[in-house]
C-alpha positions in Angstrom: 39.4 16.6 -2.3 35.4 15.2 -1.8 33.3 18.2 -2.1 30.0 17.3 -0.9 27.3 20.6 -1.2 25.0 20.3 2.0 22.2 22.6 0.6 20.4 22.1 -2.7 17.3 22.7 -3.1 14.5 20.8 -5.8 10.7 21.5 -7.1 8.5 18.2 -8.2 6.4 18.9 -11.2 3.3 17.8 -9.0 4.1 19.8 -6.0 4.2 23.1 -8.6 1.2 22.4 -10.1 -0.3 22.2 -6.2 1.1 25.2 -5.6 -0.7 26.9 -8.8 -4.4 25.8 -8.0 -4.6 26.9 -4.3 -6.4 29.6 -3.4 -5.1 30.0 -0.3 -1.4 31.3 0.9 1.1 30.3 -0.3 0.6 29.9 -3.7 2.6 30.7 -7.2 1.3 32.7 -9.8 2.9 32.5 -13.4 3.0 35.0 -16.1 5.0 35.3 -19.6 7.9 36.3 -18.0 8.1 35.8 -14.2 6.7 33.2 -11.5 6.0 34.6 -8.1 5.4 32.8 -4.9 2.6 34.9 -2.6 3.0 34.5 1.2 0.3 37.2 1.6 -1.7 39.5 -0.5 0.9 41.5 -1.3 4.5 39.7 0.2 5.7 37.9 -2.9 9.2 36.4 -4.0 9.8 36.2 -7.4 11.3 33.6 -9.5 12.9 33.4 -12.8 11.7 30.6 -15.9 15.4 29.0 -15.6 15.5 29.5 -12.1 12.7 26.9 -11.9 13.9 24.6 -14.7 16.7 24.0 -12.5 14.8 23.5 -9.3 13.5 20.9 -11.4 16.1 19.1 -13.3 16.9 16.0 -10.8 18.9 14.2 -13.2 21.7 14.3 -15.9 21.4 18.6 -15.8 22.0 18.5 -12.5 24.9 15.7 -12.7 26.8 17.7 -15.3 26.9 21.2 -13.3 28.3 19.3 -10.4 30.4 17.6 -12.6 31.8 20.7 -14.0 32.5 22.2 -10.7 34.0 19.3 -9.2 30.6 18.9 -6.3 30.2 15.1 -5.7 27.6 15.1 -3.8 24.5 17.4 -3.3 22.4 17.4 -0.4 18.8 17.7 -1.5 16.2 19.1 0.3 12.5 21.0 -1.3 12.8 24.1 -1.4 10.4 27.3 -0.1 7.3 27.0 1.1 7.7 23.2 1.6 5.1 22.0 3.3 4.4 23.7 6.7 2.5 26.2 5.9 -0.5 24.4 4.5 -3.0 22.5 6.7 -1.7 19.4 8.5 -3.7 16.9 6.2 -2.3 18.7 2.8 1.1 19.2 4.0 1.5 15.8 4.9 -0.1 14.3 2.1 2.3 16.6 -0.1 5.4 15.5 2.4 4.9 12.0 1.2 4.6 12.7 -2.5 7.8 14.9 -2.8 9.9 12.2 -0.6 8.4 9.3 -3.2 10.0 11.2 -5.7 13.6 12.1 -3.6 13.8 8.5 -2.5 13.4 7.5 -6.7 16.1 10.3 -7.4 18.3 8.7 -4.5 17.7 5.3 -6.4 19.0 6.1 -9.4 21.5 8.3 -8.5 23.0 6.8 -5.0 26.5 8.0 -5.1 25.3 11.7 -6.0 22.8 12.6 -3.7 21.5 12.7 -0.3 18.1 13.5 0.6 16.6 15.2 3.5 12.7 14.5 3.9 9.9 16.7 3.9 7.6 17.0 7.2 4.3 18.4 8.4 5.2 19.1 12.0 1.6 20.4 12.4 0.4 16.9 12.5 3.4 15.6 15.0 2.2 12.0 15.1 2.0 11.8 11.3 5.7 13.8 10.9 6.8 11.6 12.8 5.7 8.5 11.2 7.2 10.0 7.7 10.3 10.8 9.0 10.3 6.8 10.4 9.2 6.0 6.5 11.8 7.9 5.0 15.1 7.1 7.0 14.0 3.3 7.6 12.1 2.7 4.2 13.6 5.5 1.4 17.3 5.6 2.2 16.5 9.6 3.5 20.0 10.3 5.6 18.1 13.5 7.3 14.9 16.1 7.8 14.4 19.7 6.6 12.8 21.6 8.7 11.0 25.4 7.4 11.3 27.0 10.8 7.7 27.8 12.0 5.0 25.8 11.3 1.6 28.3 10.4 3.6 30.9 12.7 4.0 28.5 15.5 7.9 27.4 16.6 8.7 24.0 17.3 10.1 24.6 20.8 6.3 23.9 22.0 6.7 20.0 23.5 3.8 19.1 21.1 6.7 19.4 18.3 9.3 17.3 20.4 8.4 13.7 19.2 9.7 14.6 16.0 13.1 15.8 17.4 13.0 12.5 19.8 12.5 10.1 16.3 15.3 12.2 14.6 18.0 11.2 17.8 16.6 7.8 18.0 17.3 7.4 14.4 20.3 8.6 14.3 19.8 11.6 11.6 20.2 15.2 11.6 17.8 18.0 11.3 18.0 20.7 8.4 15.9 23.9 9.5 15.8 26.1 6.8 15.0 29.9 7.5 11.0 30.8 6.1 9.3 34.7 5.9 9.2 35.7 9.2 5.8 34.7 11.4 2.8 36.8 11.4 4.0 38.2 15.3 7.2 39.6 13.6 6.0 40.2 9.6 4.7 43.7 10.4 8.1 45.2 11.2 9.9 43.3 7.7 6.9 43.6 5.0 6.5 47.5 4.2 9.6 46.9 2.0 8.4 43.2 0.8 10.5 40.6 0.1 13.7 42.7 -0.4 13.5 42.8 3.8 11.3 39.9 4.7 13.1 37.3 2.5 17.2 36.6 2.5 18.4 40.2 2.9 17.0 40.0 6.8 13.9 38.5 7.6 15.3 34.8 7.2 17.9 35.3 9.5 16.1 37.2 12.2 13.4 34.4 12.2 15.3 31.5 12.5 17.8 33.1 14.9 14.9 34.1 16.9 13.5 30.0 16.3 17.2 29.0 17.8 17.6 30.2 20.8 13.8 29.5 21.6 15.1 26.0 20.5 17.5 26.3 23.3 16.0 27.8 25.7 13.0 25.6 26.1 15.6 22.7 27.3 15.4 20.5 23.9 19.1 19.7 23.8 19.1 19.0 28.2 16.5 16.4 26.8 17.9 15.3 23.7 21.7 15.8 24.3 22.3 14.1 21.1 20.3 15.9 18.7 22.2 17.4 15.5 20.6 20.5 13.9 22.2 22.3 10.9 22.3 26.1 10.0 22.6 27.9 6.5 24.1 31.0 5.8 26.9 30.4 8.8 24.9 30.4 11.8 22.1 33.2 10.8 24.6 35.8 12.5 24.8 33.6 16.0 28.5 33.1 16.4 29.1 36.5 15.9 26.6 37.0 18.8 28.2 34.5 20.9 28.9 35.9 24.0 26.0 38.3 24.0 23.7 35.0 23.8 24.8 34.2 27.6 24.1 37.0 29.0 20.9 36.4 30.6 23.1 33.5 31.9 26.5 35.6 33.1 24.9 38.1 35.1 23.4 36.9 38.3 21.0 40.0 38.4 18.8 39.3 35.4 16.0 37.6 36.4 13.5 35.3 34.2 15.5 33.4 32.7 14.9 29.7 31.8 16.9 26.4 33.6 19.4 25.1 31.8 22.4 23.1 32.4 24.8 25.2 30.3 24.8 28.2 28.7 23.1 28.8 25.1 26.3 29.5 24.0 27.7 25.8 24.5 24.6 24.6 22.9 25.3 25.9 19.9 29.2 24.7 19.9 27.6 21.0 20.5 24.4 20.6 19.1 24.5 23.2 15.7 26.5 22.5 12.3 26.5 25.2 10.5 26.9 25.5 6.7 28.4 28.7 4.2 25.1 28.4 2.4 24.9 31.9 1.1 27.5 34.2 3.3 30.6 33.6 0.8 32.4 36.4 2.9 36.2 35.9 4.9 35.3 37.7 7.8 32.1 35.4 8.7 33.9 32.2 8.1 36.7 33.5 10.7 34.8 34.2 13.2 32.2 30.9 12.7 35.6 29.0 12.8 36.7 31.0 16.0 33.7 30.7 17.6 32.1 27.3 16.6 35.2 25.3 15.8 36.2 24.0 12.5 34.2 20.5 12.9 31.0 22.8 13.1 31.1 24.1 9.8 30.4 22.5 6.6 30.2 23.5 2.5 27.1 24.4 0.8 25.8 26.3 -2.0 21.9 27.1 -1.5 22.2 25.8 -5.1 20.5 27.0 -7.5 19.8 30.2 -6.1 23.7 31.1 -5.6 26.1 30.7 -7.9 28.6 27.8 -7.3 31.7 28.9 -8.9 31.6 32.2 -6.9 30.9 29.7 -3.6 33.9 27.7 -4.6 36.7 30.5 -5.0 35.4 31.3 -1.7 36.7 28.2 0.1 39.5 28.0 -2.4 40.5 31.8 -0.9 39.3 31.1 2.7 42.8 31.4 4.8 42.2 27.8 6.3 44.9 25.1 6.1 43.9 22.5 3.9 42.9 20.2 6.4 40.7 22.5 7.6 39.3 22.5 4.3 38.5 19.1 4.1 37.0 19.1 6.9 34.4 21.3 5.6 34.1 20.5 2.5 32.9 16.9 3.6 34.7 15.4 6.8 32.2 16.5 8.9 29.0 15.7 6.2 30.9 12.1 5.9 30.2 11.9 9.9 26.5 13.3 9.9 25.2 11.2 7.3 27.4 8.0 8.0 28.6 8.4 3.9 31.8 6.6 4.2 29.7 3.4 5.8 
């Protein structure tokens, strides 16, 4: 059975360097032992040596640990801070540069990989123009996405070009969880990254970035717009019928237009991915809730281990057709790979 890995993420050697001369957040500082990655003065993720070694191994390293654990295909995309957090000039200069070097890994290695490009929404017109590059120009099959941009969501219409170039082109949209804003920070960062970062933070930002996703109308707009999920929906099908309840009960009030309810947004417009939650219960109910075509395999390689992701899927109690279906089925149909 094709295995394909939707999320795995990759450094450049020139985007770390960049990332060690700014001044300004975010930047990484490196000592004998450790590298850590400041958001703010004192909100900091740290990172192993090896751990970045293998962010930046884009060839036969890389090829061998898939190989050994049967993964055909890895979905690449660059990993945390990307770009969105610099200003719009740097972050698209730095865009391009990482995607030149995606679209040479894609080169070499065509029937291994699939890359998602890099954007700077907070220059729309210029985002939109890469993504144009790299789909029509690099062979890029997709877009990842770091939630906010400099705390700002991308439900404002200023951000909805780049959505509109994503559906006319016929590629999906990755959006990747990021330390929450500024607005909701205060509440995550007296306990650092151990709150801010994977354990809640991530989820509670990009769960909060979905629904304001949905609510603003961008899928009444954009009906065909795919966007994909890690870490099984951020919690959101468990949430599922809470999500309409604004929409259920005729007595709240404030509530935004919409044709349907958020909930059947998220069963038409969302893929989401096991990136991360390698845990029965959550796979149920995102299965239950979201339909089996809605969820797909991934790692959130290197940071998780893949062996431990695999016994998950081969122990989820899923027929085997099921299976398929999310190991790669469903990637086959987002990224037109059996064209």
């Amino acid at each position: 059975m094709r295995i394909v890995d939707m999320e795995a993420h990759f450094y450049t050697h020139d985007y770390i360097e960049h990332l060690r001369i700014r001044k300004r957040f975010p930047h990484q500082r490196l000592d004998e032992k450790t590298i850590k990655l400041y958001h703010n003065k004192t909100l900091f993720s740290p990172r192993g040596l090896k751990l970045e070694e293998t962010l930046l191994d884009l060839g036969e390293g890389r090829i061998k640990h898939m190989d050994d654990h049967g993964i055909d295909i890895q979905v690449l995309s660059l990993t945390n801070p990307s770009v969105q957090l610099f200003p719009s000039g740097e972050g698209t200069i730095w865009a391009r540069r990482t995607n030149d070097v995606l679209a040479e890994v894609l080169k070499k290695y065509p029937s291994r990989f699939v890359g998602l490009a890099s954007v700077a929404p907070q220059d729309p017109d210029e985002a939109v123009k890469e993504i144009e590059r790299a789909v029509t120009r690099l062979g890029i099959k997709g877009v990842c996405l770091y939630s906010h941009s400099k705390n700002e969501y991308l439900d404002n219409k200023k951000y909805w070009p780049i959505f509109e170039a994503c559906v006319k082109l016929g590629v999906p949209i990755y959006i990747h969880p990021s330390i929450p804003s500024t607005k909701m920070l205060p509440a995550y960062e007296d306990y650092g990254y151990s709150l801010a970062g994977p354990v809640l933070g991530f989820a509670a930002d990009l769960a909060v970035h979905t629904m304001r996703l949905i609510y603003c109308g961008l899928f009444d707009k954009y009906p065909k717009l795919q966007i994909i999920l890690g870490h099984l929906g951020e919690g959101l099908p468990y949430w599922l019928p809470r999500l309409d309840f604004a929409f259920v009960k005729p007595w709240v009030g404030n509530k935004p237009s919409l044709q349907r309810k958020p909930s059947d947004y998220l069963k038409t417009n969302f893929i989401v991915t096991t990136s991360g939650i390698f845990f029965q219960p959550a796979l149920l109910c995102a299965s239950l809730a979201l339909g089996i075509d809605r969820i797909t395999f991934a790692i959130d390689y290197p940071y998780e281990d893949t062996e431990e992701a695999l016994r998950f899927m081969r122990e989820a109690p899923l027929a085997d057709s099921d299976k398929e279906k999310i190991y790669h089925t469903t990637a086959d149909r987002l990224f037109h790979l059996s064209e």
